[in-house]
C-alpha positions as CSV (number, residue, x, y, z in Angstrom):
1,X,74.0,36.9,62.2
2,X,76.1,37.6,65.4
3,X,74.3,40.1,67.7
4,X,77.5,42.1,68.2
5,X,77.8,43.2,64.2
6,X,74.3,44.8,63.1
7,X,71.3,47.0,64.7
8,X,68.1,47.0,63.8
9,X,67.4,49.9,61.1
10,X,71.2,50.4,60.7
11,X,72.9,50.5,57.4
12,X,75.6,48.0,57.1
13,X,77.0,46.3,53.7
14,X,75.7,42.8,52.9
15,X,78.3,40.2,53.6
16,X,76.8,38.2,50.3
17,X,76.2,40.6,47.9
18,X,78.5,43.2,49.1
19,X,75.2,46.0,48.6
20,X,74.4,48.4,51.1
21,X,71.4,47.0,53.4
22,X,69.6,47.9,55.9
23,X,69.4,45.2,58.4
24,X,66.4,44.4,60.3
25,X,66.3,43.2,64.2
26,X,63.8,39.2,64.5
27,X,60.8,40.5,65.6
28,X,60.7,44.0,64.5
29,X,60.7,43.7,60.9
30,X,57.5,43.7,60.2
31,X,55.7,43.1,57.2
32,X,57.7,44.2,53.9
33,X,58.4,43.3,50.1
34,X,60.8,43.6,47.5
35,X,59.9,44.2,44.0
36,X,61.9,43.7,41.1
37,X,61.9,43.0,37.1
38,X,63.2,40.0,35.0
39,X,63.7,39.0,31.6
40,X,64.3,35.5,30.0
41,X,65.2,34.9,26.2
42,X,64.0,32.1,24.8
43,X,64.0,30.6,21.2
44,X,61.0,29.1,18.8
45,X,61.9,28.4,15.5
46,X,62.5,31.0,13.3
47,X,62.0,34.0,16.0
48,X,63.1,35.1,19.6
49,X,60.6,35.9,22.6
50,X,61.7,38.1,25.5
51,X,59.4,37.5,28.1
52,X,59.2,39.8,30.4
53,X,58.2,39.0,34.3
54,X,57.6,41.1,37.3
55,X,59.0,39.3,40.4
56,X,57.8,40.0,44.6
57,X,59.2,38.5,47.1
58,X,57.1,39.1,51.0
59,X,58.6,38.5,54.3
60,X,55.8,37.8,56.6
61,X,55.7,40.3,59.7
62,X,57.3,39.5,62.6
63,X,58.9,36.4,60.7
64,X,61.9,34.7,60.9
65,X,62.9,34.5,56.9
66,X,59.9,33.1,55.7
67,X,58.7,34.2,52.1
68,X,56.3,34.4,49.4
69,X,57.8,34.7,46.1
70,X,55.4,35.5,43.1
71,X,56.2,36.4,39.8
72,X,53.7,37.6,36.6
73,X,54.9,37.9,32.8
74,X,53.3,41.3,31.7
75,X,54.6,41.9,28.4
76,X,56.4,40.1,25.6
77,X,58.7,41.4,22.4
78,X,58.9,39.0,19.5
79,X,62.0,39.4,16.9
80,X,62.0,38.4,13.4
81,X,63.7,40.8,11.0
82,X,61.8,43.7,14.0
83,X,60.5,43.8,16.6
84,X,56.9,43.2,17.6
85,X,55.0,43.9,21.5
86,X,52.7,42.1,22.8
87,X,50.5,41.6,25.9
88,X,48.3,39.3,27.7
89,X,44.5,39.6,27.1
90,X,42.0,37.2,28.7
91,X,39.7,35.8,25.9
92,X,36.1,34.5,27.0
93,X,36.2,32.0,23.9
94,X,39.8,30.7,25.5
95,X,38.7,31.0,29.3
96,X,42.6,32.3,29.7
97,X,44.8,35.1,28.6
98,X,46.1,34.7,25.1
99,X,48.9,37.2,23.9
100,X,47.6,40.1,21.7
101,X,50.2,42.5,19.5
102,X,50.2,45.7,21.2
103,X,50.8,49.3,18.9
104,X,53.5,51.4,20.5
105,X,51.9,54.8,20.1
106,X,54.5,56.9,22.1
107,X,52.2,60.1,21.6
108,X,49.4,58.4,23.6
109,X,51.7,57.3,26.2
110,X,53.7,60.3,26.4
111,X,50.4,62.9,26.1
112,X,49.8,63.2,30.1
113,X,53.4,63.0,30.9
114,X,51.5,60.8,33.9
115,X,54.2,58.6,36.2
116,X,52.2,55.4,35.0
117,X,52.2,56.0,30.9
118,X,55.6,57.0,31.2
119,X,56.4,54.1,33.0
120,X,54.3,51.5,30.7
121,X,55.8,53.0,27.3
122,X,58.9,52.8,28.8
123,X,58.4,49.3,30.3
124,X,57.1,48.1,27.0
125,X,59.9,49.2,24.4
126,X,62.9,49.1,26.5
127,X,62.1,46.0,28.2
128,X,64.0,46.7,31.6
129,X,64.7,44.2,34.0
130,X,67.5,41.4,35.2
131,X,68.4,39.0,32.7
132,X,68.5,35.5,32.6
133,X,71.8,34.7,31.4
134,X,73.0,31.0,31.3
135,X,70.9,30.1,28.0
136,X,71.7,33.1,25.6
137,X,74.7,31.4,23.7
138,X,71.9,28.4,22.3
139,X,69.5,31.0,22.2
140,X,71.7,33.6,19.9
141,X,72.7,30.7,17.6
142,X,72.3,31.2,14.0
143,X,70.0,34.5,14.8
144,X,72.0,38.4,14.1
145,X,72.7,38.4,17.7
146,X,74.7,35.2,17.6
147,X,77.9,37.4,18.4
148,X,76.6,39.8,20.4
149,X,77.8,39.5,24.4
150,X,74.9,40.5,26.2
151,X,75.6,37.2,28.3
152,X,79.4,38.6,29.8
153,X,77.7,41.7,29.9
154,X,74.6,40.4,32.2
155,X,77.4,38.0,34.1
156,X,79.4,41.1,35.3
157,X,76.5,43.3,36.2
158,X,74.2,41.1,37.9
159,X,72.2,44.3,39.7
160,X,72.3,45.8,36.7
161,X,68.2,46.4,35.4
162,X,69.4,46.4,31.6
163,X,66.7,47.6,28.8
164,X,66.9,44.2,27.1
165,X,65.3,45.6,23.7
166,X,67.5,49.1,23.4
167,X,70.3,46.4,24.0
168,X,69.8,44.3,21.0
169,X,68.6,47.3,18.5
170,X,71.6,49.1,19.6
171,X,73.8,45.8,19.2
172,X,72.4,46.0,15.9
173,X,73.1,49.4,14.3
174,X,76.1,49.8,16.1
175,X,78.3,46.6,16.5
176,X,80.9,48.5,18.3
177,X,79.0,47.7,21.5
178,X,80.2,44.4,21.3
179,X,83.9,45.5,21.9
180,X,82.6,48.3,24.5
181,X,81.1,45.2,26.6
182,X,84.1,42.7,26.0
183,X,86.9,45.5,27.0
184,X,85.1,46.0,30.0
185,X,83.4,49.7,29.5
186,X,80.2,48.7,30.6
187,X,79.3,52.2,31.6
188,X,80.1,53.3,28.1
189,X,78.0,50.6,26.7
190,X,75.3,51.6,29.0
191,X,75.0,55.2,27.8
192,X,75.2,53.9,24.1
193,X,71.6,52.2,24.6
194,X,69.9,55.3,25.6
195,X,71.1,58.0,23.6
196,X,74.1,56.8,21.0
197,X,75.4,60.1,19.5
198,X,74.7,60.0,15.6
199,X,78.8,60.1,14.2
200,X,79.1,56.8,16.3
201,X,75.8,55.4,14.4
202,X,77.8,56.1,11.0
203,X,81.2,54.6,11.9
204,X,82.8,51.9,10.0
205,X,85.5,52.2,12.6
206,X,85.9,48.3,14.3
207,X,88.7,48.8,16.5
208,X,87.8,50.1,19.6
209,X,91.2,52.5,20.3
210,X,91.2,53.9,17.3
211,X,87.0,54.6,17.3
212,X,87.8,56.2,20.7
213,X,90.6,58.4,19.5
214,X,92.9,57.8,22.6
215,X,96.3,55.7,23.4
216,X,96.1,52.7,24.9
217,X,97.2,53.8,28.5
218,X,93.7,56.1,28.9
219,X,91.8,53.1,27.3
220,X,93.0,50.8,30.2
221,X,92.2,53.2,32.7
222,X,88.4,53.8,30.6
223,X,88.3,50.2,31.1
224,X,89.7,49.7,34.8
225,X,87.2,52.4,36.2
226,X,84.1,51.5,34.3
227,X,84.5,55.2,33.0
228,X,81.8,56.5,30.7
229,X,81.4,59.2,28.0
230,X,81.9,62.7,29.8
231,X,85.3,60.9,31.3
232,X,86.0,59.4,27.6
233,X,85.8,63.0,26.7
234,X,88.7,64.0,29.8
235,X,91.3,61.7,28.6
236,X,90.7,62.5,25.0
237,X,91.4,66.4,26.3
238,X,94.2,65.4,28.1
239,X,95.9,63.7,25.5
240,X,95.3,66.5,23.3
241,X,96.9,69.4,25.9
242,X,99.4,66.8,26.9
243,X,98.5,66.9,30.5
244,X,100.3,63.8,32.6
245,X,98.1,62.9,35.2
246,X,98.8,59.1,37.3
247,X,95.8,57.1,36.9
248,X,94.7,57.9,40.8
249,X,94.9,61.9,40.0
250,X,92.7,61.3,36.6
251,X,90.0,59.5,38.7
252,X,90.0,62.0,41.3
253,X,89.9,65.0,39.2
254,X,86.6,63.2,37.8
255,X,85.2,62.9,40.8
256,X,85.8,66.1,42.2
257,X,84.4,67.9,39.0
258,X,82.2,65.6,37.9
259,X,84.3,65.0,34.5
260,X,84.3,68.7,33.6
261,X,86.4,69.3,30.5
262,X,86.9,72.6,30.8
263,X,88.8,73.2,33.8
264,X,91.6,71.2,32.0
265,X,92.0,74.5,29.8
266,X,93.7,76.4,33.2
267,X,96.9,73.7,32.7
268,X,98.3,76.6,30.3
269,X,98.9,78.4,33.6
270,X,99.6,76.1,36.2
271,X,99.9,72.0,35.8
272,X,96.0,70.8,37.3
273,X,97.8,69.0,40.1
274,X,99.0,72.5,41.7
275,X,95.8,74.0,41.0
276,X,93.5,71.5,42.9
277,X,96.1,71.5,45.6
278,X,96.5,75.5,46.2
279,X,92.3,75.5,46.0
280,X,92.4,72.8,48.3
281,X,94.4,74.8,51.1
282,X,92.2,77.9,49.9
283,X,88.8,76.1,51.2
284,X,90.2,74.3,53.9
285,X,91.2,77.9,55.3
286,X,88.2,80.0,54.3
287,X,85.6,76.9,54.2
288,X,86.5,75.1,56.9
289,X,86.2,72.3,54.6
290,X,88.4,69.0,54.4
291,X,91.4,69.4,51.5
292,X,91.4,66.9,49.1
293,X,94.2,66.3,46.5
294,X,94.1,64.4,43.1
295,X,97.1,62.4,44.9
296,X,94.6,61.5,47.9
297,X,91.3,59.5,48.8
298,X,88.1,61.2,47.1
299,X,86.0,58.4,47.8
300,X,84.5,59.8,50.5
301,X,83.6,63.2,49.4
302,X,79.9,64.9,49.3
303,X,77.9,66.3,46.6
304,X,78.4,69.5,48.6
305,X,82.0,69.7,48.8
306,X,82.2,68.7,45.5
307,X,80.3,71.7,44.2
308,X,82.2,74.0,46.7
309,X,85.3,72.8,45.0
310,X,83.7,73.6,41.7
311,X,82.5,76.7,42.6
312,X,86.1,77.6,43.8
313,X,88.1,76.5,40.3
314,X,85.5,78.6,38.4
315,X,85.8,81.5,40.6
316,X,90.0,81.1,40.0
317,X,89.2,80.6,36.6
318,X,87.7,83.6,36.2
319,X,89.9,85.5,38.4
320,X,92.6,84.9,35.7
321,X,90.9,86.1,32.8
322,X,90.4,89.1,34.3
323,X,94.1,89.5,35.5
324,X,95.1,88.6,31.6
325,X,92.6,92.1,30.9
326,X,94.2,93.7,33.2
327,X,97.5,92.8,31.8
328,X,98.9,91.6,35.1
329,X,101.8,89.2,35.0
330,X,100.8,85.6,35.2
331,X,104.1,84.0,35.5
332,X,104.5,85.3,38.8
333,X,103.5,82.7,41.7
334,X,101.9,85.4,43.6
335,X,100.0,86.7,41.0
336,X,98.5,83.3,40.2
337,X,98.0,81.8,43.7
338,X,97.0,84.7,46.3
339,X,97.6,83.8,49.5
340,X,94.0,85.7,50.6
341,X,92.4,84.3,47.1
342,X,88.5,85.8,47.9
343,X,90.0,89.5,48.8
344,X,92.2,89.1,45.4
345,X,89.5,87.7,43.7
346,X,86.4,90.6,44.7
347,X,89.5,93.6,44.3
348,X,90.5,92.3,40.9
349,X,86.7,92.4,39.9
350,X,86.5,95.8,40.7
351,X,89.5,96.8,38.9
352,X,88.0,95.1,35.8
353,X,84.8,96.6,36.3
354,X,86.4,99.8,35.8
355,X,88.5,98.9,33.2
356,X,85.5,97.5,31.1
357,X,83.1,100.9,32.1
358,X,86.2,103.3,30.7
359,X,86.6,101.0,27.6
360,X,82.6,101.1,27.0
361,X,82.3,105.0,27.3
362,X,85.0,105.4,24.8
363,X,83.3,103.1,22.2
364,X,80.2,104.7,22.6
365,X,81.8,108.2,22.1
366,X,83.2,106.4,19.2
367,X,79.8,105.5,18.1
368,X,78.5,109.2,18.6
369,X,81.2,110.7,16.5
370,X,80.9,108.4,13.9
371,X,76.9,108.6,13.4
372,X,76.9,112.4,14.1
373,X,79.2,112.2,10.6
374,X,77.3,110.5,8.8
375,X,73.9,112.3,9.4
376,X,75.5,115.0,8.8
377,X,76.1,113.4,5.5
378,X,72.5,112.2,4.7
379,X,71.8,116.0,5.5
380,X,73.5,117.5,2.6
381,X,72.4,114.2,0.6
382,X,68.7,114.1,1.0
383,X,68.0,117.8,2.8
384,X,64.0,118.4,1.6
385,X,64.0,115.9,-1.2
386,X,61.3,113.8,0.5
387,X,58.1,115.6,0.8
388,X,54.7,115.4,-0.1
389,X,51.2,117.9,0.6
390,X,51.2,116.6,3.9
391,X,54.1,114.6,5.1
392,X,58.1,115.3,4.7
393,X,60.8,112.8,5.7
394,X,63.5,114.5,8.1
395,X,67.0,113.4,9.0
396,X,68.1,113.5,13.1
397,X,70.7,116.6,13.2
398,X,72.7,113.8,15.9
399,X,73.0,111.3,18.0
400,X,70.8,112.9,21.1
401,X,67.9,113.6,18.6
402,X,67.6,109.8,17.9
403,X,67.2,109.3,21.8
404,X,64.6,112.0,22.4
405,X,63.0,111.0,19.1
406,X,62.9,106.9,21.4
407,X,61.5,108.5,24.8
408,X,58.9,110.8,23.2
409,X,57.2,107.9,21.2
410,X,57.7,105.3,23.3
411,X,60.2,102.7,21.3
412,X,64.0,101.6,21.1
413,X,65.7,103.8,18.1
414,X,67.5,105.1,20.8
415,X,69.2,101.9,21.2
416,X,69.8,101.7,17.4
417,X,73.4,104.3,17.8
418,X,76.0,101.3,17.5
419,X,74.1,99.7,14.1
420,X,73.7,103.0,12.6
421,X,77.5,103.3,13.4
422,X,78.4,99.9,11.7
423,X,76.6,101.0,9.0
424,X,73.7,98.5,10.0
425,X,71.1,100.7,8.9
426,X,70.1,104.3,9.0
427,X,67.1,105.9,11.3
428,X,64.6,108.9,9.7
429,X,61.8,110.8,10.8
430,X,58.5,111.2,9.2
431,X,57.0,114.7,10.3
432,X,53.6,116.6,9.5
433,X,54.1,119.3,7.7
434,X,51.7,121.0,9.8
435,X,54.0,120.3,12.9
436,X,57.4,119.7,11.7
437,X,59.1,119.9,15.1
438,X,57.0,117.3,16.6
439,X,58.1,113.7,16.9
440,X,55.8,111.4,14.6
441,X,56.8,108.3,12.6
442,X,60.2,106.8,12.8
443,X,62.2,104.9,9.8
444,X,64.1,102.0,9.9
445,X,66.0,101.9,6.5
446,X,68.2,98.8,5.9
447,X,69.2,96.8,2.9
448,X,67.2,99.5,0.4
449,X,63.9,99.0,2.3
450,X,61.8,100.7,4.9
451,X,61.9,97.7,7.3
452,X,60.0,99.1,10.2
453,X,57.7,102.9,10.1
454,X,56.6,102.9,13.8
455,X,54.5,105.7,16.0
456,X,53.7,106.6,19.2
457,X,53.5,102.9,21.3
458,X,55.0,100.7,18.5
459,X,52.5,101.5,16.4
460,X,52.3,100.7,12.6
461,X,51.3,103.7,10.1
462,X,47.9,104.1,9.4
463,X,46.5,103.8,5.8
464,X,46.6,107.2,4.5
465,X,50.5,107.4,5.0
466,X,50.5,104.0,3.1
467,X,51.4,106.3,-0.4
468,X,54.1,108.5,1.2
469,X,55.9,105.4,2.9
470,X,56.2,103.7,-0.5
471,X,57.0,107.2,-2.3
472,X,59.8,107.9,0.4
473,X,60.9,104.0,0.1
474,X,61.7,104.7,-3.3
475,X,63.3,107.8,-3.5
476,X,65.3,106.8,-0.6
477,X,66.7,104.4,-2.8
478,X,67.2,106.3,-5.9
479,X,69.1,109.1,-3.7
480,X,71.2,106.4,-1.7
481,X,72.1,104.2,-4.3
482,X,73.4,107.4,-6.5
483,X,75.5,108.1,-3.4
484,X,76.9,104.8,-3.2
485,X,77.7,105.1,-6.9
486,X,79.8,108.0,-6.1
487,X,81.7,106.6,-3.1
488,X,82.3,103.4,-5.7
């Protein structure tokens, strides 16, 4: 090439393939390679053989183009009704490699979690690599595949390493793809190989529109952008909230938040448009950061200023919540676009802060009175029913007893105030009659069982209360269940 255009170790864009490259100066190359993986379909008889090849190509060092090209098929998949692996074996009998079927155990491959059985299971079942394309059509013929359009799909992606095998299964159970690849969505199709979501496995649904659920207008655009499923899953929110978006402002709201379906929910405020914008003018004032608009050029922005945008929308997002607690008025511009939107946003988190402290000391005064009632209740209702020679079964007097009862042994009744107050379950004390004041055994009760009896350090009972626990279990429930008679 002209001396003028490249440098050596620069990146520039290919003027063939129109890929970024990294050009390299005569003379100071050096020695280098480039690896990749190829498949080639072919057909004998009754069955089809993917052959699968791994393909070098060395530039001498110091050279001036010169190459070695070498090439090596490693694996092969056979269909005929399923498919079956194989690989190349050298037989002493033979004097040569003869293809041997090969079990796909994906525990033994998977077990280490090593790079290399990763990579050979992977290799192996999904069969990765560039396809050869111009003989599939004769190939295909009068096999199930004979419709499929793995050919236009290999034609337009030509750097695309497809997983030849996941292809043709998922062609298969899901004949969809077909349409996917002919429209166009080859991102779409793409996804549909690796993980295809189990309600599109069950479809009977043929038309492509309809499967997808959105009008014709956000299918061209799927279709014109090489969209995939999280952006699928944009337009069919838009559609649904009726938000009008140009097809430059869809793409770059993608971009900017990486297809986040969410953020769409904030167009009951303010249309999206306005919102990016006024965040836009937010960070380019507070950030330093460059503003970028749906209407505008995203192309060119980073993986950091995309998550500072992100960050910002969240932040706003939540800022409006909390202003709807507050009860402030959101159809008032200022309200909904500060002009100083971090000193807003940290001041309007305090005043909610506040808000939600008052409104939890209330409920748990709530909760106090309402559990203090009702021991006061199980008071008159079970007194000194529950006694044997050595034990008797006590109720708290209130809510502060429950807590000491927590600290002095060691375990979390004390966090038990809100259930007991929903009615949940109810909290007793087992006491020696010896030391009646002194914190023991504590009872869970719920659904007309002793659920937990715990001491000192979690601890369960020890046999010789074994009797009592059982004799309190069931006079608990003869003397609750009359009360619940009553109240009936």
């Amino acid at each position: 090439m002209e001396r003028s255009i490249p440098r050596h170790n620069k990146e520039y864009v290919c003027p063939i393939c129109k890929r970024k490259s990294i050009f390299k100066a005569k003379g100071k190359s050096g020695y280098f390679s480039d690896y990749s993986e190829a498949v080639k379909i072919e057909k004998a008889s009754d069955r089809i053989i993917l052959r699968h090849f791994e393909v070098r190509k060395s530039y001498a060092a110091h050279g001036t183009g010169e190459y070695t090209l070498s090439y090596h098929e490693d694996y092969r998949a056979v269909f005929q009704e399923k498919f079956h692996f194989y690989y190349p074996v050298y037989s002493c009998l033979a004097h040569k490699n003869v293809w041997k079927e090969k079990y796909i155990d994906p525990y033994f491959h998977y077990r280490y979690h090593l790079n290399y059985t990763i990579k050979a299971y992977q290799t192996i079942t999904q069969m990765p690599g560039m396809v050869y394309p111009y003989n599939l059509k004769n190939v295909f013929k009068g096999t199930p595949f004979e419709y499929c359009s793995l050919d236009y799909f290999v034609k337009n992606n030509r750097f695309v390493e497809l997983p030849v095998v996941y292809y043709l299964k998922t062609y298969l159970k899901f004949p969809l793809l077909e349409q996917f690849v002919k429209q166009n969505m080859f991102y779409i199709a793409l996804e549909c190989l690796y993980q295809l979501p189990n309600e599109w496995e069950e479809t009977k649904e043929t038309n492509t529109r309809h499967f997808l659920g959105i009008n014709s207008r956000y299918c061209s655009i799927l279709s014109k952008y090489n969209m995939g499923i999280r952006e699928w899953g944009v337009l069919q929110k838009m559609e649904k909230l009726k938000i009008h978006l140009s097809e430059q402002e869809i793409f770059a709201y993608c971009k900017i938040f990486e297809s986040n379906r969410d953020f769409l929910e904030l167009n009951q405020y303010a249309s999206i448009r306005k919102i990016v914008s006024y965040l836009a003018k937010q960070i380019e004032k507070e950030e330093k950061g460059k503003a970028y608009k749906l209407s505008g050029d995203v192309s060119g922005i980073s993986h950091a200023e995309m998550k500072c945008y992100q960050t910002y929308i969240r932040s706003w997002k939540d800022y409006i919540e909390w202003a709807e607690k507050l009860e402030y008025d959101l159809k008032s511009r200022y309200v909904l676009f500060p002009k100083n939107f971090k000193d807003v946003h940290d001041k309007t988190f305090l005043e909610y802060q506040k808000q939600q402290d008052k409104m939890e000391r209330r409920k748990q005064a709530k909760e106090r009175r309402t559990v203090n009632q009702l021991l006061k209740k199980d008071i008159k209702l079970l007194d000194t029913k529950i006694q044997d020679k050595d034990y008797l079964l006590k109720v708290p007097e209130n809510c502060q007893e429950i807590r000491k009862e927590g600290q002095a042994l060691g375990h979390c009744v004390g966090s038990y105030i809100p259930h007991i107050a929903n009615r949940e379950c109810d909290v007793y004390f087992i006491r020696k009659k010896t030391d009646p004041d002194k914190p023991f055994f504590t009872v869970d009760w719920r659904r007309g069982k002793i659920v937990q009896c715990q001491g000192k350090g979690r601890i369960c009972y020890p046999q010789e209360m074994v009797e009592f626990v059982h004799y309190a279990e069931e006079k608990l429930r003869l003397l609750k269940g009359e009360e619940e008679k009553k109240a009936a």
